[in-house]
N, C-alpha and C positions, 0 to 999 in steps of 0.2 A: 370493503365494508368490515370483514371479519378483521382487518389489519387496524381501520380507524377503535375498533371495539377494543380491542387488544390493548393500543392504548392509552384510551379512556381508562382501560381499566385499572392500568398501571398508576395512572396519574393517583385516584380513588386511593388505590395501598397507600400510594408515598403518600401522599396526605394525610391519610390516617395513622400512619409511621409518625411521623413528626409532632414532638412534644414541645408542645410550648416553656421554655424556660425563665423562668421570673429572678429577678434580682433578690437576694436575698433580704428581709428587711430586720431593723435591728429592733428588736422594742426594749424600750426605758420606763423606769418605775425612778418616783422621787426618793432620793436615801437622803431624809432629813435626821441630824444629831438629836439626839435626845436635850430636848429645853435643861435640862438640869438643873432649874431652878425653884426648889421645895420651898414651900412655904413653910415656918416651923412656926410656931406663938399658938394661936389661939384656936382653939376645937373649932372646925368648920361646923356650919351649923342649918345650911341650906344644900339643898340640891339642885342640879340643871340639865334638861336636859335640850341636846344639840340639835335641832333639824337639818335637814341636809342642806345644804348651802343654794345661793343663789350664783348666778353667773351667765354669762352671754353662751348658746348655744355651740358657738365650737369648745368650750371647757368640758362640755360634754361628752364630745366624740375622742377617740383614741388619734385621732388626726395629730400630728404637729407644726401647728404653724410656727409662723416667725414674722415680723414686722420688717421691711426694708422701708427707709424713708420714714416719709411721715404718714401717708395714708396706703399702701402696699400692702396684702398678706398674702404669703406664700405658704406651701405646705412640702416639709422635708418630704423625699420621694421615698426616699431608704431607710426612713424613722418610723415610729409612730410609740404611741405611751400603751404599756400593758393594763392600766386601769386609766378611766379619763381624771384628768387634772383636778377636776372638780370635786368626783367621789373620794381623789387619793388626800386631796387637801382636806377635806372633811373628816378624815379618819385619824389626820394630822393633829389636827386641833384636838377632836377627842382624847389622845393619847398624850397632847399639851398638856389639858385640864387634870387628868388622872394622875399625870406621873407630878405634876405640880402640888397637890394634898389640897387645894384652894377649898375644893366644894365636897361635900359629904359623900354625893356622889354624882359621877356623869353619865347621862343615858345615851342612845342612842335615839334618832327618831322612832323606828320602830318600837321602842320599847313602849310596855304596857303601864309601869311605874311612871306614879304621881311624880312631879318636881315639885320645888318652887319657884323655879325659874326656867326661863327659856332662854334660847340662844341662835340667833339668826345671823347667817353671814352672808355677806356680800361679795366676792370675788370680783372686783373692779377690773384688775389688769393683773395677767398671770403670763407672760411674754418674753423672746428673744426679741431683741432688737438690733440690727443692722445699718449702717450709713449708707448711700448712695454705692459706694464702692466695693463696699463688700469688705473693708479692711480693719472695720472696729464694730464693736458687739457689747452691748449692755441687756442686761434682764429688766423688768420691772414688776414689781408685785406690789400690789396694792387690794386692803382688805378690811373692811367696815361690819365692825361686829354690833350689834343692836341685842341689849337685855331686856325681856317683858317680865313681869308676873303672871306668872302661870294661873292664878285664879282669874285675874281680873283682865291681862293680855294688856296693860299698861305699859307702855316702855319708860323704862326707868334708865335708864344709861345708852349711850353710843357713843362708839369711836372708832377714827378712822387710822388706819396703820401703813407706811409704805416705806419700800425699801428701794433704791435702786444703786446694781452693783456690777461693775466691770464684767465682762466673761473674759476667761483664760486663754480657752482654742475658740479659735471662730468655725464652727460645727456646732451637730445635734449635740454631742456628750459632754461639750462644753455649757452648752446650754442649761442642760439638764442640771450638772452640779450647782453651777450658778442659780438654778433658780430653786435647789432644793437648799442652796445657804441662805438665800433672799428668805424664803418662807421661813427657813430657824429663825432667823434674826426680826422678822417680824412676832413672832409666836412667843419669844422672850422677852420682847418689848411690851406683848399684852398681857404678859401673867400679874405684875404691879398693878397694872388698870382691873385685870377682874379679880382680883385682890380688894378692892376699895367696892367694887362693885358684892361683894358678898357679905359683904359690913350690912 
């Protein structure tokens, strides 16, 4: 009895010994170029400010999926985003508008300051994509911006913007640049559109 206790007791240490060891995971933030593209001519003369954006619940999470096929989603195991896709695009656009001179100025949601305008996005499709094989990789981005008047909550303007562009390495970091070029090149594409829109 005193030999079965013994070990028992034994087994109890090692098990408690034994450290679980985890895969190290790698987290990615989008590093989008600066739009660089200033408006110069005429004194802005409204303000707007941005709400957080809209988008389907995994833009959300820090998760990162990827698309295989046509209806598939998977999620990197050894990846994930340091801010979700969602809030990081959101902060994107902000810093579009600002660094572009377009509007008098740009708020944030939270902010307490009047606009004259609002600014609601739509994040349709923000994705790797994969073929059956695993041997070729495209991103997609796709993103619908809708202006209201802030008194009256009319919308006055929408439009819809999308990009779709090769990936380099077929991986997470490939992904990742790819889809943080896809969003520059959609964001530069919108500065002319809310350019017309601030007329």
């Amino acid at each position: 009895m005193k030999y079965f206790i013994g070990i028992l007791v034994g087994f109890i240490f090692i098990g408690c010994s034994i450290v679980e060891v985890k895969p190290p995971i790698t987290e990615y933030t989008l590093s989008v170029h600066s739009v660089n593209k200033t408006v110069g001519g005429n004194i802005p003369k409204k303000s707007i400010k941005v709400l957080s954006s809209f988008s389907s619940t995994k833009l959300k999470t820090l998760n990162m999926n990827y698309m295989q096929g046509k209806n598939k989603i998977y999620e990197y195991s050894k990846s994930m985003w340091s801010s979700s896709p969602n809030y990081a695009i959101n902060a994107e656009i902000v810093k579009a508008l600002k660094d572009s001179g377009i509007f008098k100025s740009v708020q944030i949601t939270n902010s307490r300051a009047k606009s004259d305008l609002i600014l609601e996005t739509y994040i349709e499709k923000f994705i790797q994509h994969f073929n059956n094989t695993l041997d070729s990789s495209y991103v997609e981005v796709a993103i619908t911006f809708s202006v209201l008047d802030a008194k009256t909550n009319k919308l006055l303007e929408t439009k819809s913007f999308y990009k779709k562009q090769k990936v380099k390495t077929l991986d997470a970091n490939g992904g990742v640049e790819t889809l943080s070029e896809a969003l520059a090149s959609v964001l530069y594409e919108s500065i002319d559109w809310f350019k017309k829109v601030e007329r």
